[in-house]
N, C-alpha and C positions, 0 to 999 in steps of 0.2 A: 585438867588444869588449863584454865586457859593462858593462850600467848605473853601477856604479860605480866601475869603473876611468874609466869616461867623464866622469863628474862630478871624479872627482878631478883625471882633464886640464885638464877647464877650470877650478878651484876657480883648480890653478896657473898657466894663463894667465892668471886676472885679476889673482892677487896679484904677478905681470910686470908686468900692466900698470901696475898702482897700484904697485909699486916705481919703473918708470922714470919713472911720471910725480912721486912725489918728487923723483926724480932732476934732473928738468927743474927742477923748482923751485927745486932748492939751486943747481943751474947761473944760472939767471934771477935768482935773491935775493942771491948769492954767501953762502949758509950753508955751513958748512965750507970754504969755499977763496972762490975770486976768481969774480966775476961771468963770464958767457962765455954771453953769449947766442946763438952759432952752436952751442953744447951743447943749450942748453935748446932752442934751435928745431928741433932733431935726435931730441932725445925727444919732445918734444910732439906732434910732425910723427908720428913711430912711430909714438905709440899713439894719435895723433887717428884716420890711417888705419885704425887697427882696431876705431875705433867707442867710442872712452872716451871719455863725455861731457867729463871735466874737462878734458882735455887738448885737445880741441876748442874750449872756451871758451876754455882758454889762448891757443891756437894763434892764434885769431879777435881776442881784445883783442891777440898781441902785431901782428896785420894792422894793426890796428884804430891803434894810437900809431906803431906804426914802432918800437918800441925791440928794438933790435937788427938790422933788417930794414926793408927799403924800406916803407913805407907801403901797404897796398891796401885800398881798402873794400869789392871786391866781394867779394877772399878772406876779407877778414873777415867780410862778410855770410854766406858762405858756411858756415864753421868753424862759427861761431856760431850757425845755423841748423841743421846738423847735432844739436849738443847740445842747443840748445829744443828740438828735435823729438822730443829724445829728456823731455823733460818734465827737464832740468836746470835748479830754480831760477836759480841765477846769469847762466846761457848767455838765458835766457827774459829776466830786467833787463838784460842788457845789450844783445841783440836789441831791444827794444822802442825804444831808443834810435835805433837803426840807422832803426826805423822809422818816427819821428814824425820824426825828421829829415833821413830821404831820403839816408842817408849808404849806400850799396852797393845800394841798392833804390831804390824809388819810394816816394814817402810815403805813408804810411798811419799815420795819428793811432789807428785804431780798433784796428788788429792791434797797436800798439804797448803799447794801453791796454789791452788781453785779456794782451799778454803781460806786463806789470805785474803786471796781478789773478793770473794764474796763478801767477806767483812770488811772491806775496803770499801767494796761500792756500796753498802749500807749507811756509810759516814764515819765508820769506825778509824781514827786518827791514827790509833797504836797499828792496826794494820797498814795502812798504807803508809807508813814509815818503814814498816815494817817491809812491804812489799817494794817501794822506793829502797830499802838498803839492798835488798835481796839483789832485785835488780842493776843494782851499780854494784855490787857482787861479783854477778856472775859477769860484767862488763872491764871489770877489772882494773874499779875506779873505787876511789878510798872514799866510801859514804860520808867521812865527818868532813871532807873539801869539799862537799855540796852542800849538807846539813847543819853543819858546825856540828860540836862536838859535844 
């Protein structure tokens, strides 16, 4: 097969993936139709296995609340780790969580606070709020006299 009939298979493997994972979403959010979260855990699940970061991170918070699905914090740790790995802002602040709080893992303050920063220096907003409170935290300053409240 040549070069760019190759490219173009996978162009449309990804634009699948990132289809169903809308998919999961409108299932999970109930946008056009009714909530159905054994939908959305069926797409997610799809293309988590195939390595789409987003739907990994989905997969791992929906571990992560139980909604829709028995609760697990290892699968969640898990999911969720997948997609940090893959340097996925969001999957990285929500991981970090996981980590300072021993919730699927063992705690580690330190990998939790790297994956803060990580997803901070990507552009990720909810992190570096997140890593500004932390920080005026451990400083011993009431984060909402900086940030308002």
């Amino acid at each position: 097969m040549d070069n760019k009939k190759q490219k173009r298979i996978e162009n449309m493997k990804a634009k699948k993936l990132e289809a169903d994972y809308h998919q999961a979403c409108c299932y999970q959010y109930g946008i056009d139709g009714d909530v159905d979260y054994n939908k959305a855990f069926a797409f997610y699940r799809k293309c988590a296995m195939q390595g789409y970061a987003p739907a990994q991170n989905a997969l791992g918070f929906m571990y992560l609340s139980g909604e829709g699905i028995n609760r697990d914090d290892t699968l969640a740790f898990k999911w969720l780790k997948s997609a940090a790995d893959q340097d996925y802002a969001p999957a990285l602040l929500n991981i970090s969580y996981l980590y300072i709080d021993g919730i699927g893992t063992d705690i580690d303050v330190q990998k939790g606070l790297n994956c803060i920063y990580a997803a901070a220096k990507k552009g990720c907003d909810d992190a570096r709020f997140t890593l500004e409170s932390r920080i005026a935290e451990c400083m011993g300053i009431d984060a909402a006299s900086i940030f308002g409240s």
